[in-house]
C-alpha positions as CSV (number, residue, x, y, z in Angstrom):
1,X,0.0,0.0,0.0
2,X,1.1,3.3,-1.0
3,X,1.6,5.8,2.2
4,X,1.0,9.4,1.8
5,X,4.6,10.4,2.8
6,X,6.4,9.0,0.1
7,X,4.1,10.2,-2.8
8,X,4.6,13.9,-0.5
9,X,8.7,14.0,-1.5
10,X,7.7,13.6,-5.1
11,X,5.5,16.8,-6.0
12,X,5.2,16.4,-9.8
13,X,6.8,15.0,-13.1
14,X,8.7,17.7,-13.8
15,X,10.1,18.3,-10.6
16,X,13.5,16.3,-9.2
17,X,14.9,16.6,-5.3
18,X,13.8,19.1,-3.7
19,X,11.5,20.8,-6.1
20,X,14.6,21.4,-9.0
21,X,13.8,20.8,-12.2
22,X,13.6,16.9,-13.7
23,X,17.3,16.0,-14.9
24,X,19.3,17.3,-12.0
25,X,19.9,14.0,-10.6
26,X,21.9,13.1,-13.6
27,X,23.9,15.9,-13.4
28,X,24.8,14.9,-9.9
29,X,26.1,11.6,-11.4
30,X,28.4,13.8,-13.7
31,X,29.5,15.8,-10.7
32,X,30.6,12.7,-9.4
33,X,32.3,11.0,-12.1
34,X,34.7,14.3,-12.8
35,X,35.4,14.2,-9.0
36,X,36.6,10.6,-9.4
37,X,38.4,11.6,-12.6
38,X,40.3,14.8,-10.9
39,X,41.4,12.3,-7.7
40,X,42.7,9.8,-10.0
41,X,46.1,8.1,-10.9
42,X,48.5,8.2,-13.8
43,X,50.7,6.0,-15.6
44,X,53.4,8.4,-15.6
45,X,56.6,6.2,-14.8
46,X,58.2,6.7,-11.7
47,X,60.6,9.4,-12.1
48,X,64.2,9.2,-10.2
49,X,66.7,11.7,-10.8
50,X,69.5,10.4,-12.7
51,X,73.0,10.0,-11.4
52,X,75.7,12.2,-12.6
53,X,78.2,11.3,-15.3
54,X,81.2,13.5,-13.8
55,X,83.6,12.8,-11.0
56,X,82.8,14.0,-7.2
57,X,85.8,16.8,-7.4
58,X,87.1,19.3,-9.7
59,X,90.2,18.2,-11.1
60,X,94.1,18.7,-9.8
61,X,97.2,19.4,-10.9
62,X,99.5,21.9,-11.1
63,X,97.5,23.7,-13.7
64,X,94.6,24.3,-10.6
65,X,97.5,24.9,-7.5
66,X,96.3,28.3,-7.3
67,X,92.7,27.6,-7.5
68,X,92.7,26.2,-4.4
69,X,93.7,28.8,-2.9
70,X,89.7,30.1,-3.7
71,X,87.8,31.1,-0.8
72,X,85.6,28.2,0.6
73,X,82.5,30.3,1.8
74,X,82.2,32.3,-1.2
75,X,79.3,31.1,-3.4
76,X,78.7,32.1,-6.3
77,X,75.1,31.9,-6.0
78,X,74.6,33.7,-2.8
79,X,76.2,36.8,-4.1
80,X,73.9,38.7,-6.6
81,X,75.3,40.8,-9.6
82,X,75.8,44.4,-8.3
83,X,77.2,43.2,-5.4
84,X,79.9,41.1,-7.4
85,X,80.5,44.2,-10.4
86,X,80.5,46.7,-8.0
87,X,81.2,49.5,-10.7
88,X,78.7,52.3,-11.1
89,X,79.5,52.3,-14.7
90,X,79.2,48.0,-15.7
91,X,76.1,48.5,-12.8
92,X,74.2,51.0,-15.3
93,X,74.7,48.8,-18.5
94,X,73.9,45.5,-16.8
95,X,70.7,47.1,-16.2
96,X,70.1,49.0,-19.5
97,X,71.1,45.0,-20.7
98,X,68.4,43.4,-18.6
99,X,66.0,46.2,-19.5
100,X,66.5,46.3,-23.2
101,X,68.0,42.5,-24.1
102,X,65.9,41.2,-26.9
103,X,67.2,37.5,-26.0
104,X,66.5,38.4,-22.7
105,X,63.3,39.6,-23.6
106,X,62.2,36.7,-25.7
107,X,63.2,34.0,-22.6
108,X,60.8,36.2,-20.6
109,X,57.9,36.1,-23.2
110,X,58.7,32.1,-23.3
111,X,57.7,31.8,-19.4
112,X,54.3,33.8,-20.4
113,X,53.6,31.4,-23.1
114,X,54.5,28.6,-21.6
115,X,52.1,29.7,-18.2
116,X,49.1,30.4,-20.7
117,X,50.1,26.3,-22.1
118,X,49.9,25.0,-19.3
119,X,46.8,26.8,-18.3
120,X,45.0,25.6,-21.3
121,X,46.1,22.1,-20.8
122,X,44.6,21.9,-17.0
123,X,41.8,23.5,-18.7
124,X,41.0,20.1,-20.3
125,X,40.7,18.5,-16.6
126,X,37.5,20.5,-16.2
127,X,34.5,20.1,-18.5
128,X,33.5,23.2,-20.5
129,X,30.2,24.6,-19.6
130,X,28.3,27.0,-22.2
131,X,24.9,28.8,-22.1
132,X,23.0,28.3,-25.1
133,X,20.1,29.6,-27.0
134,X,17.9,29.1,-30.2
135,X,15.5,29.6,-32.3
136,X,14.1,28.2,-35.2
137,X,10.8,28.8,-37.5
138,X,10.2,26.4,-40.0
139,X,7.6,26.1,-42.5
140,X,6.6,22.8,-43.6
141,X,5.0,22.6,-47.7
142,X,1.4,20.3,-47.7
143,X,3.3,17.6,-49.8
144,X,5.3,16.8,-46.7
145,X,2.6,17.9,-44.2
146,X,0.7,15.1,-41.6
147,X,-2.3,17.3,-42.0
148,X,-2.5,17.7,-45.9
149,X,-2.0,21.4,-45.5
150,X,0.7,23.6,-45.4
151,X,2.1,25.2,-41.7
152,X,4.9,26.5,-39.8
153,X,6.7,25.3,-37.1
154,X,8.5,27.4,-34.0
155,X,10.9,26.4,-31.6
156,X,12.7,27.8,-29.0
157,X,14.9,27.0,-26.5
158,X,17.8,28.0,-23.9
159,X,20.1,25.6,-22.2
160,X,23.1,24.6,-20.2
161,X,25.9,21.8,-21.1
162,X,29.0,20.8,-21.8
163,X,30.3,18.3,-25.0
164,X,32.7,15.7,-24.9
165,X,34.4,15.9,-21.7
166,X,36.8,13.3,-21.1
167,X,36.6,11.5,-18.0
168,X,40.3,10.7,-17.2
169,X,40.3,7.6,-15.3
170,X,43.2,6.7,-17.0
171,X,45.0,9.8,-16.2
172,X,45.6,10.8,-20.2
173,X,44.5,14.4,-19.4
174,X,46.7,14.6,-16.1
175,X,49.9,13.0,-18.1
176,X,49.6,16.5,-20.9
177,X,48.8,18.6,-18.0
178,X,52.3,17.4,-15.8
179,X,54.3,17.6,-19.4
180,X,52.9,21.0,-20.0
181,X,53.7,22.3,-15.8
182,X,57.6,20.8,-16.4
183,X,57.5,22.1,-19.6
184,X,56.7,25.8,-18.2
185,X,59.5,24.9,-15.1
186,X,61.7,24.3,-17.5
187,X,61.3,28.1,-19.8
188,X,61.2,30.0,-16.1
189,X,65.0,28.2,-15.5
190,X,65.8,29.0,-19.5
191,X,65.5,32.8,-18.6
192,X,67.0,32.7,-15.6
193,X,70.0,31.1,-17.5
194,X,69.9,33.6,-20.0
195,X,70.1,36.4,-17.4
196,X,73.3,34.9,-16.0
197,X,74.4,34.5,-19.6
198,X,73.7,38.5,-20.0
199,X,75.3,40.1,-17.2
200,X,78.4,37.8,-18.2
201,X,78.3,39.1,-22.0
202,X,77.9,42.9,-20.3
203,X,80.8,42.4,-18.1
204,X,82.6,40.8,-20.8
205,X,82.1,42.9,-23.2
206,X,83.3,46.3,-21.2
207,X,85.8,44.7,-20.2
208,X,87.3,44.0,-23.7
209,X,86.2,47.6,-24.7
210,X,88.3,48.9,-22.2
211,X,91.5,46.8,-23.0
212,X,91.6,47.9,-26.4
213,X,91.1,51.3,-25.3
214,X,94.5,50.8,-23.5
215,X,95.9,48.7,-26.1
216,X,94.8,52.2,-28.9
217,X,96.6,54.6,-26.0
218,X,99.8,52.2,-25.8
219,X,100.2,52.5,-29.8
220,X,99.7,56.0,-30.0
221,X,102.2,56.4,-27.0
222,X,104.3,54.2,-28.6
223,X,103.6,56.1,-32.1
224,X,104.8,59.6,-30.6
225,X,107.8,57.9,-29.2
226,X,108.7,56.5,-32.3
227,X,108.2,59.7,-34.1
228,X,109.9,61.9,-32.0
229,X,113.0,59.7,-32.6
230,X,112.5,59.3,-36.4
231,X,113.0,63.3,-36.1
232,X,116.0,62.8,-34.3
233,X,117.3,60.2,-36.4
234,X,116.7,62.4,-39.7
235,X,118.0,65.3,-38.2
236,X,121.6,63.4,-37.5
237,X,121.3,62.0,-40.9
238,X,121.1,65.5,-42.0
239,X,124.1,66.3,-40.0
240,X,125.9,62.8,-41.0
241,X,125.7,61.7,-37.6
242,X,123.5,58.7,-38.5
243,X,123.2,56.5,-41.8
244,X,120.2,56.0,-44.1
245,X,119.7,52.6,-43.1
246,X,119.6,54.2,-39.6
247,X,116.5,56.6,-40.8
248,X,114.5,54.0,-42.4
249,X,114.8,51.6,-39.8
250,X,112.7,54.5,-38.0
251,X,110.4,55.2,-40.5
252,X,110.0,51.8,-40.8
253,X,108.8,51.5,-36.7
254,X,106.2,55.0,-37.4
255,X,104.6,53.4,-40.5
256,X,104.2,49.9,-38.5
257,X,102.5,52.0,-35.3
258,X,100.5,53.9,-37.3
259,X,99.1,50.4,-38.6
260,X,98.5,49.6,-34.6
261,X,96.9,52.8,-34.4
262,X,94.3,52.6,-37.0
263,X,93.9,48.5,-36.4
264,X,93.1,49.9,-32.9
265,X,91.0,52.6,-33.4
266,X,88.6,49.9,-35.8
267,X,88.8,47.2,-32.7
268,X,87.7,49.4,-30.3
269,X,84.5,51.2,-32.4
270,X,83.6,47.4,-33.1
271,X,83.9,46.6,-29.4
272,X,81.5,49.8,-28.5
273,X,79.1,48.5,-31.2
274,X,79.1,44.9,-29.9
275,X,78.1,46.2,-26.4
276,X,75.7,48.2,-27.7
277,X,74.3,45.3,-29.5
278,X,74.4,43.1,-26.0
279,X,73.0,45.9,-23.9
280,X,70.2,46.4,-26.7
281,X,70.0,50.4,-26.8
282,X,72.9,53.1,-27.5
283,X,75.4,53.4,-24.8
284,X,75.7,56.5,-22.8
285,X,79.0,58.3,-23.2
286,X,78.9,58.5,-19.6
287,X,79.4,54.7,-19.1
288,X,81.9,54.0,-22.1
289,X,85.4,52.5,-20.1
290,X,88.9,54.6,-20.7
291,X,90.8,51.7,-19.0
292,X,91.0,48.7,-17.0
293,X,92.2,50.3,-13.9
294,X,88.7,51.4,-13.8
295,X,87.3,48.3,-13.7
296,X,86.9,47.6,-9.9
297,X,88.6,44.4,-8.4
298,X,86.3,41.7,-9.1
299,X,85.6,39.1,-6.1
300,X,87.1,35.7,-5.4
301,X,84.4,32.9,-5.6
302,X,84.6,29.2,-4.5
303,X,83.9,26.6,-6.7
304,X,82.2,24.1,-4.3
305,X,81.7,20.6,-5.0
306,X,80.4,19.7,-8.4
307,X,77.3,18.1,-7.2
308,X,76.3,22.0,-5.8
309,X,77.1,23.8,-9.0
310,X,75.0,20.6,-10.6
311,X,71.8,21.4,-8.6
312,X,72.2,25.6,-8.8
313,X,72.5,26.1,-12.3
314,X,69.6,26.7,-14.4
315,X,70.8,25.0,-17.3
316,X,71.1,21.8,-16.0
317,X,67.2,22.3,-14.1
318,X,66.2,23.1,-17.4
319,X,67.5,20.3,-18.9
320,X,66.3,17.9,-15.8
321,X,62.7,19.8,-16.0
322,X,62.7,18.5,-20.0
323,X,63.7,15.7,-18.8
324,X,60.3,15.5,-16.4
325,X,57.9,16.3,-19.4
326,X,59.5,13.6,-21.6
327,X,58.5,11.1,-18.6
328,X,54.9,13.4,-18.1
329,X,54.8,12.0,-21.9
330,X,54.9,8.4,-21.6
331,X,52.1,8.4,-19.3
332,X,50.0,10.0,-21.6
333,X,50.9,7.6,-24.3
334,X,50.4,4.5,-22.3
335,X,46.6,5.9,-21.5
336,X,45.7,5.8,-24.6
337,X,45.8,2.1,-25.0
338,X,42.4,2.0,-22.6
339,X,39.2,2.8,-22.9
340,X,38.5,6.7,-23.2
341,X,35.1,7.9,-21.7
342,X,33.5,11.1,-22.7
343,X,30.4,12.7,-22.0
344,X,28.1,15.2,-23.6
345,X,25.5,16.9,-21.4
346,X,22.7,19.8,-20.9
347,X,19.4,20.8,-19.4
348,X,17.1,23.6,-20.6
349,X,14.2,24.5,-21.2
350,X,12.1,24.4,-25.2
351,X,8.4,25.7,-26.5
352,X,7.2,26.1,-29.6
353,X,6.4,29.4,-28.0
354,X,8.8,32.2,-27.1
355,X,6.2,33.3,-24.3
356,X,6.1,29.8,-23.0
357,X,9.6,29.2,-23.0
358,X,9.7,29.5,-19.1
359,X,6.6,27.9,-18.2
360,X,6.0,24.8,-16.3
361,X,6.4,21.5,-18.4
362,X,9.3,23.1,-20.9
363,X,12.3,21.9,-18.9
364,X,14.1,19.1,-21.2
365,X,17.4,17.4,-20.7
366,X,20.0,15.0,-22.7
367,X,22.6,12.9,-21.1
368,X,25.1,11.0,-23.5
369,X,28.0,9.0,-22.1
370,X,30.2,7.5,-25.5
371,X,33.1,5.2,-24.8
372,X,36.0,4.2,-26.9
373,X,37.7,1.8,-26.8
374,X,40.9,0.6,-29.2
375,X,40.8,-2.4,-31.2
376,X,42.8,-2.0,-34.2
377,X,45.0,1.3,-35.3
378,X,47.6,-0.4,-36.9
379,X,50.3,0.2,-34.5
380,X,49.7,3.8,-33.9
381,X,49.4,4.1,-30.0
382,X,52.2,1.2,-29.9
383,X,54.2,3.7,-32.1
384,X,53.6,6.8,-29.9
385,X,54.6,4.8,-27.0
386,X,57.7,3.9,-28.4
387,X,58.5,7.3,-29.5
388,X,57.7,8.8,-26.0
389,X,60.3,6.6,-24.6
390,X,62.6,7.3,-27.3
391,X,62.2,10.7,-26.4
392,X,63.3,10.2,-22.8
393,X,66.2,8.6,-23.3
394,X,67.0,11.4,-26.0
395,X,66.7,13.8,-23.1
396,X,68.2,12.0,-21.2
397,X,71.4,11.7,-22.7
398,X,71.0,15.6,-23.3
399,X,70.7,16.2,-19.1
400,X,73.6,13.9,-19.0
401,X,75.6,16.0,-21.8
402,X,74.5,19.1,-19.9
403,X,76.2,18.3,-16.6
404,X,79.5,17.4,-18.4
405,X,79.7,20.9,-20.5
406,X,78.9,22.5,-17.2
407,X,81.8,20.4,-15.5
408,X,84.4,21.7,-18.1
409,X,83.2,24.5,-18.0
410,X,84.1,25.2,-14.4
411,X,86.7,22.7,-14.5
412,X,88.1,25.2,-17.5
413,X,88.0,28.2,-15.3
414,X,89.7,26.7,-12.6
415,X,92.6,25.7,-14.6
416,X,92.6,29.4,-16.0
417,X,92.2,30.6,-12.9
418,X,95.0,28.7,-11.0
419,X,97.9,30.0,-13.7
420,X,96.7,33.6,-14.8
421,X,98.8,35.0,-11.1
422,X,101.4,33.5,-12.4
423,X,100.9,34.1,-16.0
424,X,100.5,38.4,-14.6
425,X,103.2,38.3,-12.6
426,X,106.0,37.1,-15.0
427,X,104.3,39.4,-17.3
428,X,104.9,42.5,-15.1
429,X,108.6,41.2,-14.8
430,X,109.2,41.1,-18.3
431,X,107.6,44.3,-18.9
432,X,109.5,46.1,-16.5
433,X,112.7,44.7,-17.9
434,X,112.0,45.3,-21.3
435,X,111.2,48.9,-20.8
436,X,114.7,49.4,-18.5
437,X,116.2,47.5,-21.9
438,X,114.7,50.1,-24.1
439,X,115.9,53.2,-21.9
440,X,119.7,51.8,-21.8
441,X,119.6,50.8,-25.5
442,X,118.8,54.5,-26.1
443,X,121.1,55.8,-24.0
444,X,123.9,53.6,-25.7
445,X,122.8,54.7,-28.7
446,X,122.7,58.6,-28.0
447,X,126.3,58.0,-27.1
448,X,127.3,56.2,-30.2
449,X,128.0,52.5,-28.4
450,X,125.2,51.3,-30.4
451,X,123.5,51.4,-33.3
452,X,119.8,52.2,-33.7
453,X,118.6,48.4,-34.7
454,X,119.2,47.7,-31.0
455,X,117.3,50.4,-30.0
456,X,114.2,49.3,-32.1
457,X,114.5,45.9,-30.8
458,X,114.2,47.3,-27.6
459,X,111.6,49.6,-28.2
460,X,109.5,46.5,-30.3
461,X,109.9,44.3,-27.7
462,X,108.7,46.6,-25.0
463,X,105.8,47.8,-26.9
464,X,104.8,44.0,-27.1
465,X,105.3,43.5,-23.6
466,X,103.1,46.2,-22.8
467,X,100.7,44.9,-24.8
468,X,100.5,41.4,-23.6
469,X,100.1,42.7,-19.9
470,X,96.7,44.0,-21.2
471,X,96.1,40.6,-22.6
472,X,96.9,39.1,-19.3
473,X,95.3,41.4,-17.3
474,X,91.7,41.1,-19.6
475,X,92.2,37.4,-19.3
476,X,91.9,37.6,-15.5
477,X,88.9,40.0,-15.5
478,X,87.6,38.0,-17.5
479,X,88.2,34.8,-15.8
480,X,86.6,35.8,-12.9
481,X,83.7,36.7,-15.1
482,X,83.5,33.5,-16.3
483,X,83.6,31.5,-13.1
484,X,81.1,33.7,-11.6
485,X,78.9,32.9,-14.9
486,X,79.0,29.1,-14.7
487,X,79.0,28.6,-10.8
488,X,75.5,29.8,-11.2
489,X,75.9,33.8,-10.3
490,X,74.1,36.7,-11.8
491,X,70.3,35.5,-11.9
492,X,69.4,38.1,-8.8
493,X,69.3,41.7,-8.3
């Protein structure tokens, strides 16, 4: 027998729980089944990080005796570009670089793309629900009439749903989605790489600017010098104190600085234009170097141990984070060997009448589950399997590459590092002999002990050891540059 309170929790046809509208309840069940979907696994294979193909230490030898004389609490990492180029003038163009850097620019545009990607892909973890409406008046001619005559038809209707949303029991969705995160990881750490790769090419590049504007002021010192005794010499060949071959041995030393000079003068308008092409805008006057005696000391770093400069750099957690996706990938591609559930959904409301579109009895609903399974795609998801795994071992061997170019890279520096004191100071010895050379081979000469090839030797060899101190010196600016670039420095303010 039917009892009174049950028929009361059912007030009509067209009414579901609690008085909504007839077709809720299934929309409950699809509530439910993307709940299950969001909480469920993936057959993404379990990731471990792999080992690293270098040794535990930097290498030794008397090449890196002085590097180990690098301070031990010195990181890199810790210390952040303007405090490590403490110049106001290399300060000012790192920032105009980091302002105006195309590259730099482009890395950072990457990380925005890659963001709005991944964004897109989660998307797909959440059905897509659109508000619809429609109309449509029809007329129907008599021959095709159930009444014999001819009429018109109305319809309207309004409506919420979504259309082939994939429940991901399977985890296909969630496989893209982790790809596309590590994928978006791995553009942040590309940027952040390309900064440190910046603020080296900055300090680098002033640097060699103002080296060659010392090398230019050497040759023209050296051009004057030389002039001012091819008028001496001319003026004792005048006097028959000297020989010819004595006057164009002199000539011979002003035409060959002059050469210097205006090799120079190119090198050092290139050099302005290539850090103008690094800093990405004109450079200021103001900022241009006059010499490297300008250039404040740079700091001392420590290298660490190579499983720290491993885990710091950016290249290599790019590399790793590529590394991630590939593995996101295969998960993905083993999904699609099972079945793949999607569903297509909405309730509204429909009248043949627009003024009874929102009366009682309009409400309509559609609920369409579709499954798919594989049977036979002639290897294709077998394929893409295979190719995802090919993949991971490609970049795999790619992470593996990238922690050996970073370990001679820093192994490089070190050895650099540990012989340029050396390499300076016998450089400054020679220099200073040379030049006490060249002042006794022109007193000798002046006196007529003698003869003025000796003193252009002298004067040559001088002029060249003058020069290579410059060399020297650049090389350890710009080794110190270089260690501070691939320990990992220069990605903070």
């Amino acid at each position: 027998m039917k009892g009174p309170a049950i028929s009361n929790k059912i007030p009509n046809k067209q009414a579901g729980w609690h008085g909504l509208p007839e077709g809720f309840g299934f929309l409950t069940v699809t509530i439910g089944l993307v709940l299950f979907a969001l909480s469920g696994c993936t057959m993404i294979p379990q990731y471990a990080r792999p080992g690293t193909p270098v040794p535990a230490d930097w290498p030794s030898g008397p090449a890196y005796m002085q590097g180990k004389d690098l301070p031990t609490d010195t990181s890199a990492v810790s210390i952040k570009w303007r405090e490590f180029f403490v110049g106001g003038q290399l300060q000012k163009l790192i920032a105009l670089a980091l302002d105006n850097n195309r590259d730099l620019r482009i890395a950072a545009l990457n990380i925005e793309r890659s963001q709005a990607l991944y964004q897109i892909q989660r998307a797909d973890l959440f059905p897509t629900v659109a508000a619809t409406g429609s109309g449509l008046i029809q007329r129907i001619p008599a021959s095709l009439s159930t009444t014999g005559q001819a009429e018109t038809s109305h319809q309207y209707s309004v409506g919420l749903g979504f259309a082939a949303y994939e429940i991901d029991l399977f985890g296909r969705v969630r496989s893209l989605k982790e790809e596309a995160l590590e994928q978006f990881f791995a553009t942040a750490e590309a940027r952040r790489s390309a900064q440190i790769s910046l603020v080296a090419q900055v300090a680098s590049a002033y640097l060699t600017l103002a080296a060659d504007e010392e090398h230019l002021k050497i040759a023209q010192q050296t051009f004057e010098s030389q002039q001012a005794s091819y008028n001496l010499v001319k003026s004792r060949f005048k006097a028959g104190a000297s020989s010819e071959l004595d006057l164009r041995q002199a000539e011979t030393s002003v035409d060959s600085a002059r050469v210097d000079i205006a090799a120079f003068t190119s090198q050092v308008a290139q050099d302005e234009n290539a850090l103008a092409f690094v800093i990405g805008s004109p450079v200021p006057p103001d900022l241009l170097p006059s010499k490297l005696d300008a250039v404040t000391s740079l700091k001392d770093l420590s290298p660490g141990l190579p499983s720290e400069v491993l885990q710091r750099r950016p290249d290599i957690m790019q590399a790793e984070h590529i590394l991630k996706a590939a593995n996101a990938d295969i998960g993905a591609a083993r999904a699609a060997f099972f079945p793949r559930i999607t569903l297509t959904s909405s309730i509204g409301l429909s009248s043949a009448e627009l003024s009874g579109l929102f009366k009682g009895g309009s409400g309509v609903w559609s609920f369409a589950p579709q499954i798919t399974l594989p049977i036979f795609d002639a290897g294709r998801n077998r394929a893409n399997l295979e190719v995802s795994k090919v993949d991971r071992e490609i970049f795999l061997a790619q992470y593996e590459k990238s922690i050996q170019s970073a370990f001679r890279e820093v192994s490089d520096a070190l050895a650099q590092h540990g012989t340029l004191g050396a390499q300076l100071d016998a450089q400054q010895a020679l220099t200073d002999a040379t030049d006490v050379a060249y002042r006794l081979s022109q007193a000798r000469y002046s006196k007529g002990i003698s003869s003025y090839l000796d003193v252009l030797v002298s004067q040559r060899s001088l002029y060249i050891a003058q020069q290579g101190l410059i060399t020297v010196r650049l090389s350890r600016l710009t080794n110190q540059v270089t260690l501070y670039k691939v320990l990992g420095g220069g990605a903070g303010e």
